[in-house]
C-alpha positions, 0 to 999 in steps of 0.5 A, spaced: 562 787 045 569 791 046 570 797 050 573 803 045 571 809 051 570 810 058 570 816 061 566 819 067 564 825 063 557 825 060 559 831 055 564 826 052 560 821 052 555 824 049 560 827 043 563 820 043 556 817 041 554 822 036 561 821 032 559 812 031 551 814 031 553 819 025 558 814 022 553 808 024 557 804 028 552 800 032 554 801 040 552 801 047 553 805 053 555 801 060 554 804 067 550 810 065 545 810 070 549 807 076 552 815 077 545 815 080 544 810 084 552 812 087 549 819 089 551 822 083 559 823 084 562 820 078 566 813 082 563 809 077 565 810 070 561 810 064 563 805 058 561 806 051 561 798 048 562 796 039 563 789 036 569 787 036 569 787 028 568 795 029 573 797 034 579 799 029 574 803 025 571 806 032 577 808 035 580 811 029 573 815 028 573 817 035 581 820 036 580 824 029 574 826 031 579 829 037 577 825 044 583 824 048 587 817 047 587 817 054 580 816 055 581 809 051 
């Protein structure tokens, strides 16, 4: 598994995740839950993980679908 999208923003994680869901692109989130154990004040970055042969595919989905490169 490699990293397409990290960010501290649930919002777009959660767009993030909907765009592969619906483009079926198996995926998993990393860290999500360590905000909680932080106190909740976003230090710990959450990462969304695809299989190295979906990347290309799940990145071109993802900026097209308007998530910023930088969040890459």
């Amino acid at each position: 598994m490699v990293e397409v999208l990290r960010s501290n923003n649930p919002v777009v994680i959660s767009f993030a995740r909907s765009v592969l869901t619906d483009a079926k692109i198996d995926h998993s989130v990393a860290d999500s839950l360590m905000g909680v154990i932080d106190g909740s004040i976003n230090t710990v970055i959450t990462r969304i993980m695809v299989d190295e042969g979906s990347y290309a595919e799940a990145t071109e989905l993802l900026t097209d679908a308007g998530v910023s490169s930088a969040d890459f």
